[in-house]
C-alpha positions in Angstrom: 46.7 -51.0 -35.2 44.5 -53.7 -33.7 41.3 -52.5 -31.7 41.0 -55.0 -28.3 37.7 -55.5 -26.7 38.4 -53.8 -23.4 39.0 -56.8 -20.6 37.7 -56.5 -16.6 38.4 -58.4 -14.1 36.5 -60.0 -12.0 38.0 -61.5 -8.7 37.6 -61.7 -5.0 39.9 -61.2 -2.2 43.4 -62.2 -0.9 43.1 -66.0 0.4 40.0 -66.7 -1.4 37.2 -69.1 0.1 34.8 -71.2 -2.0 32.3 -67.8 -2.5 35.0 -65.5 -4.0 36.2 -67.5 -6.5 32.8 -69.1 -7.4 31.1 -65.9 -7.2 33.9 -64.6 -9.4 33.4 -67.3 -12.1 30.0 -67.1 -12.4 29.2 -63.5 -12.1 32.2 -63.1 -14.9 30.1 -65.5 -16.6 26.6 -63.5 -15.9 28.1 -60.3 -17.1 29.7 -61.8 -20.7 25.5 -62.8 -21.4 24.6 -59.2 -20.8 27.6 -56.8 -22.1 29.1 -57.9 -25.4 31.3 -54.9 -25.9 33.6 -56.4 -23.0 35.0 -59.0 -22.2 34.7 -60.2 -18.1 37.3 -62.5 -16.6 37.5 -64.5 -13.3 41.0 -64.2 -11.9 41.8 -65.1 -8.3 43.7 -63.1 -5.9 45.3 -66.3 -3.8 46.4 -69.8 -3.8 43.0 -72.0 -4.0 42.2 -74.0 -0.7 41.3 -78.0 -0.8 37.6 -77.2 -0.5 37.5 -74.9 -3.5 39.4 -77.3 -5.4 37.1 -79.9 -4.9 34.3 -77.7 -6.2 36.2 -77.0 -9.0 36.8 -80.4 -9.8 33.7 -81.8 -9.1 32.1 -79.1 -11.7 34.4 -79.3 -14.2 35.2 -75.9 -14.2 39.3 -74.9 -14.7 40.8 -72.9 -12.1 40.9 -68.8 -12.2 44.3 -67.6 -13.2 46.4 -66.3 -10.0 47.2 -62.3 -10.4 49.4 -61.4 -7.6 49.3 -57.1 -8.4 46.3 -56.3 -10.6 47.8 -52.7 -11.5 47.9 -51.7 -15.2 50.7 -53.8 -16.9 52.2 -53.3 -20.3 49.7 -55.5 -22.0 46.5 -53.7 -21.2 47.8 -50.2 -22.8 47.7 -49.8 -26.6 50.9 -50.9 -28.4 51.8 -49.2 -31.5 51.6 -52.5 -33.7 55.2 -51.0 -35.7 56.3 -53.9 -37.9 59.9 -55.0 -37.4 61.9 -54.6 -40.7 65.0 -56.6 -41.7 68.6 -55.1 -40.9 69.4 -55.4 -44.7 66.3 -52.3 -45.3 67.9 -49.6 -46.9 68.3 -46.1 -45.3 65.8 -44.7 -47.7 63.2 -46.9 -47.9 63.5 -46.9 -43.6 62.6 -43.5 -44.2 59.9 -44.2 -46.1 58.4 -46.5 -44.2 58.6 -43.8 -40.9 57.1 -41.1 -43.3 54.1 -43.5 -44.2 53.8 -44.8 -40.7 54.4 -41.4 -39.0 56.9 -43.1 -36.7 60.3 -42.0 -35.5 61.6 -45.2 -34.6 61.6 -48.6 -36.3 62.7 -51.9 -35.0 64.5 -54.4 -36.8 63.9 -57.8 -36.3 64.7 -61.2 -37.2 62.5 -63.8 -36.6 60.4 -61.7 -34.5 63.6 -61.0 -32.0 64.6 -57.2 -31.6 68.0 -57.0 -33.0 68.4 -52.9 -32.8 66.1 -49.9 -33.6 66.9 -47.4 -36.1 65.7 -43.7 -35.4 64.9 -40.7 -37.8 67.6 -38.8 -36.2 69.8 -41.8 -37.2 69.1 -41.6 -41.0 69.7 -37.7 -40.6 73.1 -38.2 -39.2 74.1 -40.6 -42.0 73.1 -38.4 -44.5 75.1 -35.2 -43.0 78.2 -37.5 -41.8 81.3 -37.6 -44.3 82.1 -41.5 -44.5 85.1 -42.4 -46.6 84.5 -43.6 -50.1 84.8 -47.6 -48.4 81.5 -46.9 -46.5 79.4 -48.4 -48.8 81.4 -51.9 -48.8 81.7 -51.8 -45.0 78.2 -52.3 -44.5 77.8 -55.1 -46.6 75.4 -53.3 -49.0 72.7 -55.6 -50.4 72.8 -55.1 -54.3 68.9 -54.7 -53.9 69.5 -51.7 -52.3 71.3 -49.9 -54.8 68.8 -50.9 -57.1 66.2 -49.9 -55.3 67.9 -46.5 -54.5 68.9 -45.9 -57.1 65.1 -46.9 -59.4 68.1 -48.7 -61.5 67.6 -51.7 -64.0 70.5 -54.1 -63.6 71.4 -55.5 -66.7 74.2 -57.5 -65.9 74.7 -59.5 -62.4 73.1 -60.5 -59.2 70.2 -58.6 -57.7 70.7 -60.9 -54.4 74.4 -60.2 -54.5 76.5 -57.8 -51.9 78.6 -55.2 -52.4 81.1 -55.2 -49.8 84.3 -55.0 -51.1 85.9 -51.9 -52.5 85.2 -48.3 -52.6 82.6 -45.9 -54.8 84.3 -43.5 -57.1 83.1 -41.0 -59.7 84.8 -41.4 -63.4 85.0 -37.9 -63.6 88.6 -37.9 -65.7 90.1 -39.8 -68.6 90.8 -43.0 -69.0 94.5 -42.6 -68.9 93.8 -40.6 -65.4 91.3 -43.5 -63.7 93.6 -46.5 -64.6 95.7 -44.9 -61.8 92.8 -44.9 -59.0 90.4 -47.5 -60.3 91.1 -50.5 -58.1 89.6 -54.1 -58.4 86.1 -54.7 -56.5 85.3 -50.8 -56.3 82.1 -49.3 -57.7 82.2 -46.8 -59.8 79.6 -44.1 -61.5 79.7 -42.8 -65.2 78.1 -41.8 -67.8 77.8 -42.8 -71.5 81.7 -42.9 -72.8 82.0 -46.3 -74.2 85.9 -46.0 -73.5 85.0 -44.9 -69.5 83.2 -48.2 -69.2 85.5 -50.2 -71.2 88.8 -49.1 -68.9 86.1 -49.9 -65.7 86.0 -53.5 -66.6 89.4 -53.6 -67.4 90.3 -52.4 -64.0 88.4 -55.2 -62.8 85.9 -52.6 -61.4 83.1 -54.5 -58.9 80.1 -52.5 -60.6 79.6 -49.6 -62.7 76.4 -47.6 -63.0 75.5 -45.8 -66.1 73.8 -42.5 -65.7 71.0 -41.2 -67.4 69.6 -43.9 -68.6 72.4 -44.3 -71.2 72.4 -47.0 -73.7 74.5 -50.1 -72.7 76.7 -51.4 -75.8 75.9 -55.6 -76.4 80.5 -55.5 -76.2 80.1 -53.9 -72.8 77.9 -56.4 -71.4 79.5 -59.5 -72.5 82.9 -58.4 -71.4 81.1 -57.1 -68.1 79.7 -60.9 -67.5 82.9 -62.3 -68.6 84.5 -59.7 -65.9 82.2 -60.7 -63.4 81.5 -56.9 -63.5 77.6 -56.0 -62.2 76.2 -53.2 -64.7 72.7 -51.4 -63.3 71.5 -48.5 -65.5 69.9 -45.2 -63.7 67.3 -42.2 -64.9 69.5 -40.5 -62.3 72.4 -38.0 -63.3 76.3 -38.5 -61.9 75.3 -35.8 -59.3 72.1 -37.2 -58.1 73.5 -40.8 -57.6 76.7 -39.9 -55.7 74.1 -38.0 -53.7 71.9 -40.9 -53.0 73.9 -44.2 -53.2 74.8 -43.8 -49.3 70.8 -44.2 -48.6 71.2 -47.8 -50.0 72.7 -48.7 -46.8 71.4 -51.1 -44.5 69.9 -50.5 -41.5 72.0 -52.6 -39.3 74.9 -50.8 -40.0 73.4 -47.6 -38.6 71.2 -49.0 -36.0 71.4 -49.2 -32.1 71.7 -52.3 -30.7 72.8 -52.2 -27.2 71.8 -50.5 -24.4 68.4 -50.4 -25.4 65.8 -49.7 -23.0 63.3 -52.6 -23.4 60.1 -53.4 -21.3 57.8 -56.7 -21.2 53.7 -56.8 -21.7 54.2 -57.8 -18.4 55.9 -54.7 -16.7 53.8 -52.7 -14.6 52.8 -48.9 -15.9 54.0 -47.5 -12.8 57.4 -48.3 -12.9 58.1 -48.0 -16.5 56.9 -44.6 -16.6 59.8 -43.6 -14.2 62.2 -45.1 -16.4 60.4 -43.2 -19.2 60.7 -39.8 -17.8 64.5 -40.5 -17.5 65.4 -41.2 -21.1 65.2 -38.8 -24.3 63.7 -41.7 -25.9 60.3 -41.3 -28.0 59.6 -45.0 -28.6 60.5 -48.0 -26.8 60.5 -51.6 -28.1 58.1 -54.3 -26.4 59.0 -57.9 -26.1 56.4 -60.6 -24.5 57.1 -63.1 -22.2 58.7 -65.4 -24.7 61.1 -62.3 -26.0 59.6 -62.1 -29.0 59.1 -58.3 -30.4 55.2 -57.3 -30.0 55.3 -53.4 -30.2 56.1 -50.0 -29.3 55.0 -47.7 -26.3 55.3 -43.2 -26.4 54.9 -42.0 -24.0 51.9 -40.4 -25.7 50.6 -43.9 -25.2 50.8 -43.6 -21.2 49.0 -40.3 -21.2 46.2 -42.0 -23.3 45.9 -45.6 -20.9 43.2 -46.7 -19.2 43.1 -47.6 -15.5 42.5 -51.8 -15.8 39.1 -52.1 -14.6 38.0 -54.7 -11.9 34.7 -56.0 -9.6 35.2 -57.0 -7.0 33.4 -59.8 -5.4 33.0 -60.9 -1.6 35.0 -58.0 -0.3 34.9 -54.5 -0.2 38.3 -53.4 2.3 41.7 -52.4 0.6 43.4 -54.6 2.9 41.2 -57.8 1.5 41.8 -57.0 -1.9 44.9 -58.0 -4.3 47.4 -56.0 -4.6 47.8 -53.0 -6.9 43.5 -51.6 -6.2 44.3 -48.6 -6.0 46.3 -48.1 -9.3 43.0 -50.1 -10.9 39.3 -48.6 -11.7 36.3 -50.1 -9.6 33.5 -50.6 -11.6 31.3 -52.6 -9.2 31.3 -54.1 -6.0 29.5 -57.3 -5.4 29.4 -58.0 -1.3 27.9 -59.5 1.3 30.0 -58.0 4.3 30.2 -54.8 6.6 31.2 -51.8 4.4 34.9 -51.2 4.6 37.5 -48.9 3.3 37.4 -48.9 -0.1 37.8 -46.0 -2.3 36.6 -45.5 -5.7 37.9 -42.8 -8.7 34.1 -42.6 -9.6 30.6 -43.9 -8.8 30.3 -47.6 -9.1 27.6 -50.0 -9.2 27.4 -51.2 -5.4 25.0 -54.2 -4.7 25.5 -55.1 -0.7 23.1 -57.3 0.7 22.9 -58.8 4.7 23.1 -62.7 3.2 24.7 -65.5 4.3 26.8 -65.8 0.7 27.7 -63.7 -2.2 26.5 -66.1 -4.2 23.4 -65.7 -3.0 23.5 -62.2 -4.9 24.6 -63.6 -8.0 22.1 -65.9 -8.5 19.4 -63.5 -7.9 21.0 -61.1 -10.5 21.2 -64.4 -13.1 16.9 -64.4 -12.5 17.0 -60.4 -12.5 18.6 -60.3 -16.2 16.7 -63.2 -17.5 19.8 -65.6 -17.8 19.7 -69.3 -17.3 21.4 -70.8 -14.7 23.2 -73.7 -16.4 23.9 -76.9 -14.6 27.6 -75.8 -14.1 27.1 -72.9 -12.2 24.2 -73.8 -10.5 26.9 -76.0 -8.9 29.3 -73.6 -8.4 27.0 -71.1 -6.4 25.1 -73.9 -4.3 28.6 -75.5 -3.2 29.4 -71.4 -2.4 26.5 -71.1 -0.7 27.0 -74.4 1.8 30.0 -73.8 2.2 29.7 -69.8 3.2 26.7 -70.7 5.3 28.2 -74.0 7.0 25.5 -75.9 5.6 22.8 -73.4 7.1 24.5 -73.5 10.4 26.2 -70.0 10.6 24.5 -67.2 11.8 24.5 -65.2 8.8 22.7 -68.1 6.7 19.3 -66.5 5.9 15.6 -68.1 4.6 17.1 -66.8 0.7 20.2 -68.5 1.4 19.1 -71.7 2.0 16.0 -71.5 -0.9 18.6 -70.4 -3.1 20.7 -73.3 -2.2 18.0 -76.0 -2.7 17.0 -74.5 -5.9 20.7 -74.3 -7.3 21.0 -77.8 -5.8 18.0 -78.9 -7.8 19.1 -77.3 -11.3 22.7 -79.2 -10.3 21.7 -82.6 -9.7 23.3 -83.1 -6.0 21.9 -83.5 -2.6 22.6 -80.5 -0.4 23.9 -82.8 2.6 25.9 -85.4 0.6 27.6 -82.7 -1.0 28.1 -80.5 1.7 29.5 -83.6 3.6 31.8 -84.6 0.9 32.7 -80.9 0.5 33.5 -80.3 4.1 35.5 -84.0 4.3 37.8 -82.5 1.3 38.3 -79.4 3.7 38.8 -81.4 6.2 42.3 -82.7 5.4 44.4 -80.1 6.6 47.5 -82.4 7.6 49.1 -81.8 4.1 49.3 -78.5 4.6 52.0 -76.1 5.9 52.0 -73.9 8.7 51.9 -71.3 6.6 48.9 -72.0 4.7 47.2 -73.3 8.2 48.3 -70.1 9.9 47.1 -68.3 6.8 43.8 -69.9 5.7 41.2 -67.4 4.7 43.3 -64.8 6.4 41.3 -61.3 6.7 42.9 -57.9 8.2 40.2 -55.8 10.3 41.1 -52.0 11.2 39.8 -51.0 14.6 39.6 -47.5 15.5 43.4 -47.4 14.8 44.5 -51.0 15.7 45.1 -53.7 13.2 43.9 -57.5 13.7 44.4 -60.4 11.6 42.1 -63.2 11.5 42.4 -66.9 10.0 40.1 -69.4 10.1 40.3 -73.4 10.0 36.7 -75.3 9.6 36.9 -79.0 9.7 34.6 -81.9 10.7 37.2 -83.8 12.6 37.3 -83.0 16.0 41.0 -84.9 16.3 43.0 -83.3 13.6 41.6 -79.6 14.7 43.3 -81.0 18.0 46.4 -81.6 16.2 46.2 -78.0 14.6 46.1 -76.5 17.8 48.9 -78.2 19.5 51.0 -77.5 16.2 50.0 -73.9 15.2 49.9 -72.4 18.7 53.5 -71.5 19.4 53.6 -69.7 15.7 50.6 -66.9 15.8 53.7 -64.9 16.8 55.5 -65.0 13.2 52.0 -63.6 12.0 51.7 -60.6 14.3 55.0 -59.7 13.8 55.5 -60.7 9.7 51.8 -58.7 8.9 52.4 -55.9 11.6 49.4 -56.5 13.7 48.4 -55.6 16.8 46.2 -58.5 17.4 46.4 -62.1 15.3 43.6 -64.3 15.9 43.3 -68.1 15.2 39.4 -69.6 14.7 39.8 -73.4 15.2 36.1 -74.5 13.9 33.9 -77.5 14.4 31.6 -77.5 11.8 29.5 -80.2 13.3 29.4 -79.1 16.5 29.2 -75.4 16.3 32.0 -74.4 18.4 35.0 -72.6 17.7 38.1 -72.8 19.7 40.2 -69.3 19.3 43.6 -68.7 19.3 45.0 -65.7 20.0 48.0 -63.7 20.6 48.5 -59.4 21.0 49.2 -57.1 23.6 46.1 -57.1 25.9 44.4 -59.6 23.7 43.0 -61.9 26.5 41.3 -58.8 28.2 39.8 -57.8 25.2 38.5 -61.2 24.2 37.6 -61.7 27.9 35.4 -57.8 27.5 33.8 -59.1 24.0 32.5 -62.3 25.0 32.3 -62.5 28.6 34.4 -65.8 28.8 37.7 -66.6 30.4 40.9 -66.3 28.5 43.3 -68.3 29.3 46.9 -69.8 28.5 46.1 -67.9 24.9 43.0 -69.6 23.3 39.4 -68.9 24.5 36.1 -71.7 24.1 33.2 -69.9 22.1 30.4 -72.1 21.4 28.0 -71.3 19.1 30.8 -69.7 17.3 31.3 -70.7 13.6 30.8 -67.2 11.8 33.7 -64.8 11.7 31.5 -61.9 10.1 28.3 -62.1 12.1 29.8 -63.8 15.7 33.5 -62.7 16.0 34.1 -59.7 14.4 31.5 -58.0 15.3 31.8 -58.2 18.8 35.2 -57.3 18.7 34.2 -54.2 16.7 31.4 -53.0 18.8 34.0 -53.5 22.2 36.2 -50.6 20.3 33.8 -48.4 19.2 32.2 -48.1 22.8 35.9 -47.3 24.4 
């Protein structure tokens, strides 16, 4: 059984902006310098925008795998490494192999494909069912086995040979007497009469084993080979190998192999464990993606799991986070925002600070643990930075923000503005883009003393094409309240340059509320905010504070 290094997580939230998924990679980064009994991995809970691809890009740094649900899948339980055995394994040394392993199942495989399982209660039946004397032929028995079963020494044949014509008989009566049921092909066991043997081989017997270890005559061997008659010779008496020849058998004669409940590493815990509870099943097989046989689960194995273990980063609200939280284990949160509504099994480390950028954080716990910044990520959490902060524009940009910044920028080898320029020209080109992802950019749900609001925001330097986005995104904020059951979908349309955010809106009672929040005039659905480029510190709020005082 292989021992894993136990894997976390490390990911931000649902639409993820340049911060979450730099933060992400370079925190995951951070914590694999400090903790060497884990391993920490950046994932990313959306589809990356232009802007954070740039980054990525321009870094050299690969992209964060996508996880849609980060619940517990298959994959991060402990699989019960069984080995798969070949369907020619006889009964008894199956056995064997469950008896060593302490297993109750084994699979059996052919080039790492499941072909059947084979069960103690399988091996029982075999022994206690009474198969007709052609059994041993009908399931093709590997000569090997018999051998094997039987600890015999074959003196005259093929060991790779396979019995699977004729029936086994006992030579139990004269000569005279077995000439009339000795038929051509069929196996049969004796002892040490010379003329027993001699009439087998006559009778064009398949195979005869000699009991007892009895001597073998030179005559009966050469007219055996001449005969085409295999000859094995046992310790075992007649008794004891008509007893045992029937656990030479191959497993794929007794095995099942359909209707076999099968699950993937990448099935989620949650559902297979209902299909668990319905089946008398103790072991199920385990294929991966590919098909290929990996393991098997107990449901002794479910009672043992761990939760998968995740930090999260820029967010701390179940309705930010990806899918499946609450069937994962918070270890730490990592944040920059209000405190929201997430719930944890246990104490977690919590580090929450009123900054412009998580990454802000992160780079103050790389200096806290004593870990260089390398030139990579000093990219990485500058671009974060700029970008989080609007190039020091927004409201929530502090005097660390910005001193981290020029110091990451430093380390980095870029210009703050030349980067940030380039940075916000590759946001910029939102024309390629569907409405969906336009409608959906850096989407964030906000509960409200018991009203839901959705809020999206596009940022761009080009006072023209956020024209354009209006005109072509205003008739669809609709589809969003209705499709993500809001009571209130807002639209920021944001001039980076300028500092001004047009916002579009749609909701019941919307333009009153807007009207209450900022003391403008709402009109025709979109209201003028300038000075507006900070959902978090500028929008939100406001729309908060109007709630709670109602």
């Amino acid at each position: 059984m292989t021992t894993h290094t136990r894997k976390t997580y490390v990911i931000g939230h649902k639409n993820p902006d340049t911060d979450s998924v730099c933060s992400a990679i370079a925190y995951a980064y951070l914590k694999n310098q400090i903790n060497h009994t884990d391993t920490f991995i950046p994932k990313c809970a959306g589809e990356l925008n232009s802007e954070t691809t740039f980054v990525l890009k321009e870094f050299g740094v690969p992209e964060p795998e996508f996880v849609a649900d980060i619940s517990t899948q298959v994959k991060d339980i402990e699989i019960r490494e069984t080995a798969g055995v070949s369907g020619s394994l006889s009964l008894k040394k199956a056995y064997n192999l469950m008896q060593e392993a302490g297993v109750v199942t084994l699979p059996i495989t052919e080039d790492e494909e499941l072909k059947g399982l084979i069960t103690i209660n399988d091996i029982a039946t075999s022994y206690m069912d009474a198969y007709d004397s052609e059994v041993i032929a009908k399931a093709g028995t590997p000569y090997k086995n018999i051998v094997d079963t039987l600890e015999a020494e074959m003196l005259v044949g093929d060991e790779n040979g396979v019995f699977d014509t004729g029936k086994v008989l006992v030579a139990a009566a004269s000569p005279d007497i077995m000439e009339n049921y000795i038929e051509p092909h069929d196996l049969v066991i004796m002892g040490n009469r010379y003329e027993m043997q001699l009439c087998a081989i006559e009778m064009d017997a398949g195979c005869i084993v000699i009991c007892e270890n009895a001597p073998v005559s030179k005559t009966i061997m050469r007219l055996a080979e001449e005969n085409h008659c295999t000859v094995l010779c046992t310790p075992y008496d007649t008794y004891t190998v008509a007893r045992l020849i029937n656990q030479s058998m191959p497993v794929e004669h007794f095995m099942t192999k359909e209707k076999i409940d099968i699950f993937r590493t990448t099935d989620f815990v949650d559902e297979i464990k209902e299909v668990m509870a319905k089946k008398r099943n103790r072991d199920f097989p385990i294929l991966d993606s590919n098909g290929k046989y990996r393991g098997m689960i107990s449901r002794r194995n479910l009672l043992d799991m761990q939760r998968r273990q995740v930090i999260l980063v820029d967010h701390n609200e179940k309705t930010q986070a990806a899918d499946g939280i609450e069937n994962a284990e918070i270890i730490e949160i990592i944040d920059h925002h209000r405190l929201g509504t997430m719930e944890t099994i246990t104490p977690v480390f919590f580090r929450n600070q009123p900054l412009g950028c998580t990454a802000t954080i992160v780079y103050h716990m790389f200096l806290e643990q004593g870990v260089e910044v390398t030139k990579t990520f000093a990219g990485l959490l500058c671009a974060a930075i700029l970008s989080d902060t609007l190039f020091y524009r927004s409201p929530t940009c502090t005097n660390l923000d910005k001193e981290a910044a020029e110091k990451l920028a430093a380390i980095a080898g870029i210009n703050t503005a030349e980067f940030a320029n380039r940075m916000f020209l590759a946001a910029s080109d939102l024309s390629n883009k569907s409405d969906e992802e336009l409608l959906f950019n850096d989407f964030k749900k906000f509960n409200m003393e018991g009203r839901v609001m959705g809020v999206s925001q596009l940022s761009s330097v080009n006072q023209s094409e956020l024209d354009q986005m209006k005109t072509r995104l205003k008739d669809k904020l609709g589809d969003v309240l209705k499709s993500q059951n809001l009571d209130y979908f807002l639209l920021m349309v944001t001039n980076i340059m300028e500092e001004q955010t047009e916002l579009l809106y749609v909701g019941e009672d919307a333009d009153s509320m807007l009207e209450s929040a900022f003391d403008v005039k709402a009109e025709n659905g979109a209201v003028a905010l300038k000075g507006v480029v900070s959902r978090k510190k500028q929008l939100v709020p406001e729309i908060l504070r109007l709630f709670q005082n109602t």
